[in-house]
C-alpha positions in Angstrom: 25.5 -148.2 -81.2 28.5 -146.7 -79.6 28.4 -144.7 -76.4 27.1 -140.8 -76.0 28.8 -138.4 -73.8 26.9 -134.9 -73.3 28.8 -131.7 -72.1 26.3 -128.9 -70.8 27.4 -125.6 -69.6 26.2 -124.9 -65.9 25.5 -121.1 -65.4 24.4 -121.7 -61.1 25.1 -124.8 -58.9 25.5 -124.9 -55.2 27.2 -127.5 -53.4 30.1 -129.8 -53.6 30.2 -132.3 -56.3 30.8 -135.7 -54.4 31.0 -139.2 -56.1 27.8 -141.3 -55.8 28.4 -145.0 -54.1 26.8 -146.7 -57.3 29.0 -144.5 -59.6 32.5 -145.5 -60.8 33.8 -142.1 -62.5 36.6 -142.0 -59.3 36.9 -138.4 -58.2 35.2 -135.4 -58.7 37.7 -132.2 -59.0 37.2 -128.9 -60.6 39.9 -126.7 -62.0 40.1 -123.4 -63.9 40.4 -123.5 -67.0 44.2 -122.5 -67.7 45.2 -124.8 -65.1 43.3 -128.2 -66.3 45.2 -131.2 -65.2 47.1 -133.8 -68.0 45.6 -137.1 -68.8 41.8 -135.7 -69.1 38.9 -137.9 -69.5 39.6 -138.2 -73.8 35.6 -137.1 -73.4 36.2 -134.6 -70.9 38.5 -132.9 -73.4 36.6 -133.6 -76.4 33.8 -131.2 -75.2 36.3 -128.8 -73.6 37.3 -128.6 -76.3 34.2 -128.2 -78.6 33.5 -125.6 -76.0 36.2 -123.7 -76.4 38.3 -124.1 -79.2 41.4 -121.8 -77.9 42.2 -124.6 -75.2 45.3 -126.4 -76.0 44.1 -130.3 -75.1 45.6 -132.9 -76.7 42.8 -135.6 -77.7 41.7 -138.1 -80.5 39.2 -136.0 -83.0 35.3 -136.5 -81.9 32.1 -135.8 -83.7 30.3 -132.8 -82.7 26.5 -132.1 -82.4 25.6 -128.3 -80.6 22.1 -129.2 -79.2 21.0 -125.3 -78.8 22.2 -122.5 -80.3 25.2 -120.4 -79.0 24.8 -117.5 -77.4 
């Protein structure tokens, strides 16, 4: 079975993300969205994408699944 990856829009959140010692995903960063860094996470982009389909992110095609209905 091939791997899952699960985007999930956060409306609240307080802290600072941080990488975990037993995680390998490198560094944690967040951008705005019309200022999103090249060479995306091909997942990362994927859901951005799915998200929002006016973002211009070049990325292999992926399956799509919404999980609740959008609001």
């Amino acid at each position: 079975m091939a791997g899952r990856t699960v985007g999930a829009l956060v409306h609240a959140w307080q802290g600072q993300p941080a990488t975990q010692t037993d995680e390998s995903v490198g560094a944690w960063a967040r951008y705005p969205l019309h200022q999103l860094p090249d060479g995306l996470f091909v997942c990362s982009a994927q859901i951005l994408t799915a998200w929002r389909s006016d973002l211009r992110i070049d990325h292999p095609s992926a399956h799509f699944t919404a999980f609740a209905p959008a609001k």
